[in-house]
C-alpha positions in Angstrom: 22.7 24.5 14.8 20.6 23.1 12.0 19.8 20.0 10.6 22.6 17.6 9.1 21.9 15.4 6.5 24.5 13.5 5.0 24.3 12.8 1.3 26.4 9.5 0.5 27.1 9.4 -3.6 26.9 5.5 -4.6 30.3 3.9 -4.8 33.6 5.7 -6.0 37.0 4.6 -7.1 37.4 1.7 -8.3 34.0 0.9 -7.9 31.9 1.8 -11.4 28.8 1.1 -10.2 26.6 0.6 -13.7 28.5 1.4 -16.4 27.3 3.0 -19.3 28.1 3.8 -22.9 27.6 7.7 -21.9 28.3 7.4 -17.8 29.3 5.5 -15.1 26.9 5.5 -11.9 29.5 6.5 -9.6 30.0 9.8 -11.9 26.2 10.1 -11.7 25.4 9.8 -8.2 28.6 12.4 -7.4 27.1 15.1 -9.7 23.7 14.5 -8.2 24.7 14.8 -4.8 26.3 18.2 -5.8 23.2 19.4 -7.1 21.0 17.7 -4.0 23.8 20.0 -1.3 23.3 23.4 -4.2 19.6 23.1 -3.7 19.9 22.1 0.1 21.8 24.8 0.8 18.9 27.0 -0.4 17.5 26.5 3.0 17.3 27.7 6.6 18.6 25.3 8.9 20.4 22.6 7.3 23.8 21.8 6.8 25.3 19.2 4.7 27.8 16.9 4.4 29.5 14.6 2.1 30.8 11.0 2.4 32.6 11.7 -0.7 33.6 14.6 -3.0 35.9 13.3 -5.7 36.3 9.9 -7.0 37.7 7.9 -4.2 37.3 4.0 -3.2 35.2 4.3 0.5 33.6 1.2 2.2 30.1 1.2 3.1 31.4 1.2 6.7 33.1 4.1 6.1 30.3 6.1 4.7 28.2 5.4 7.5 31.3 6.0 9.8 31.5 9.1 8.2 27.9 10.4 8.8 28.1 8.8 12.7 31.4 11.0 13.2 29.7 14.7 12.1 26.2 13.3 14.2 24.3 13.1 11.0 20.3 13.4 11.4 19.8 11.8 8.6 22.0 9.7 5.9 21.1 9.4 2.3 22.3 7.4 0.0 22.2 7.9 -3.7 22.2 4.8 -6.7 21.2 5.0 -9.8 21.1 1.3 -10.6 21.5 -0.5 -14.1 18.6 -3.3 -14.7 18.3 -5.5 -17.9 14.3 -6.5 -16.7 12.2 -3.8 -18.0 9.8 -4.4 -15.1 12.7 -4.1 -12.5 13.3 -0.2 -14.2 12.2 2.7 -11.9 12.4 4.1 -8.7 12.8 2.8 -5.0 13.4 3.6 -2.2 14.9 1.2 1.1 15.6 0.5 5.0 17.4 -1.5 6.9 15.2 -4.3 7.8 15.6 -3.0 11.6 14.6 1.0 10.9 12.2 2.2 13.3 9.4 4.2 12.6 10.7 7.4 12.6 13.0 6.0 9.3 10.1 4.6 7.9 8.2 8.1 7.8 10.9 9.8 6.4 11.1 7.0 3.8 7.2 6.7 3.3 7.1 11.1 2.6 10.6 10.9 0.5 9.8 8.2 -1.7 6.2 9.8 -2.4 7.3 13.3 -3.1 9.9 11.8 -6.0 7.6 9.1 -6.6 5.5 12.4 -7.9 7.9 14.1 -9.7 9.0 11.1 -11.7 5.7 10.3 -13.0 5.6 12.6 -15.3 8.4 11.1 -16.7 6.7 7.5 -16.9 9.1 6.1 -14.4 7.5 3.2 -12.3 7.4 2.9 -8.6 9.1 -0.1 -7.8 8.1 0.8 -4.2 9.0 1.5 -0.5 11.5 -1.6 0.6 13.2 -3.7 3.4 17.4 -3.6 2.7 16.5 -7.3 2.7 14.8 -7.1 -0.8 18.0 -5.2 -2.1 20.3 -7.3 -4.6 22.7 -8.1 -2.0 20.5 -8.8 0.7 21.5 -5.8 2.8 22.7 -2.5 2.7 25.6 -2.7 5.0 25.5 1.4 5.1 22.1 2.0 6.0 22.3 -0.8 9.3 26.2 0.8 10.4 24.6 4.1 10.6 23.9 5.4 13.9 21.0 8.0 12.8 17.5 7.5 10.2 19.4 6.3 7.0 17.4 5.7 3.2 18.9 4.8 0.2 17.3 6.2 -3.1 17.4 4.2 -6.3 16.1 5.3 -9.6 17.2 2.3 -11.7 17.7 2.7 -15.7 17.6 0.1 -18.8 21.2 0.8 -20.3 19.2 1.9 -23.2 15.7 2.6 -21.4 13.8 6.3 -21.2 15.4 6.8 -17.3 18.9 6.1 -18.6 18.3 8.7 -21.5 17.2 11.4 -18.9 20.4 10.9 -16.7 21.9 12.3 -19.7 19.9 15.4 -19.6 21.2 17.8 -17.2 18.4 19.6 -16.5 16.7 16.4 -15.7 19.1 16.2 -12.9 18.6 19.6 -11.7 15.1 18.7 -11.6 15.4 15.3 -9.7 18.0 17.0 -7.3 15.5 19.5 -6.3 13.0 17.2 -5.9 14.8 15.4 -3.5 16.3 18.8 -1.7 12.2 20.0 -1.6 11.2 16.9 0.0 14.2 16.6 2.8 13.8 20.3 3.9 9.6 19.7 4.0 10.5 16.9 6.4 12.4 19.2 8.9 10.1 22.1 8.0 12.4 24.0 7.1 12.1 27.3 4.8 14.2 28.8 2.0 16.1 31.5 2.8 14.5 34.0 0.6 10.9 33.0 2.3 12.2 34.3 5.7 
């Protein structure tokens, strides 16, 4: 058996996450991880799972629950945040205050790879962060899992340039391979059509 990486799609249900005038974050971060498992599955040697695959209401203790139950080897979690301070819009990446080192690697080559890829798009990194520096003050998901766990953030202006390219669907293709790319380089794995 392969690698298992669980992809978690930010909130669900009742819970909107942003909301938008053209999407709702929750809608977002569902259709990315779709597209993150498509290009995943592109690859020798890892599996996926999701904590959700509709619209349902989960707790972050359930999402980590989830990934502890299937043995995860990783769990990623996937926002697309809303910020009215133009200097707070762009991408992060963060921890739980606790991680270890070998979460901290995987953050540290993740968060470089898309920090890449979303230059050319002149979105800022916000940079590599502690779960403490989050909005709530933790990230009960990423300290309940029992395996190396990473949230993603690439946070938009409701009207700013990274909200725009959520609307553009080959924009997401592009991100969600991104992200696929870097996961699979961290296990070294290979596509299928390279073997």
């Amino acid at each position: 058996m392969g690698v298992l990486i669980c992809l978690d799609p930010g909130h669900g249900g009742t819970d909107s996450g942003m909301v938008g005038s053209m999407f709702l974050e929750k809608d977002v971060c569902l259709d990315l991880a779709h597209r993150i498992e498509r290009e995943l599955q592109k690859f020798e040697g890892i599996d996926v799972t999701l904590t959700r695959r509709y619209d349902v209401d989960l707790t972050n203790n359930e999402r980590a629950g989830w990934a502890n139950q299937r043995k995860a080897d990783l769990f990623v979690s996937l926002h697309t945040h809303g910020m009215l301070d133009r200097d707070q819009s762009g991408f992060s990446t963060y921890v739980s205050v606790v991680a270890g080192s070998k979460v901290r690697r995987v953050q540290c080559y993740l968060h470089n790879q898309v920090t890449r890829f979303l230059r050319k798009f002149g979105i800022c990194d916000l940079g590599k962060r502690n779960d403490t520096e989050s909005k709530g003050g933790q990230i009960i998901e990423l300290r309940s899992a029992d395996m190396p766990a990473i949230t993603l953030a690439l946070s938009s202006l409701p009207k700013g340039q990274t909200y725009e390219l959520f609307s553009d669907l080959s924009f997401r293709d592009q991100y969600a391979k991104c992200i696929a790319c870097g996961l699979a380089s961290i296990y070294e794995c290979q596509t299928k059509d390279s073997i």
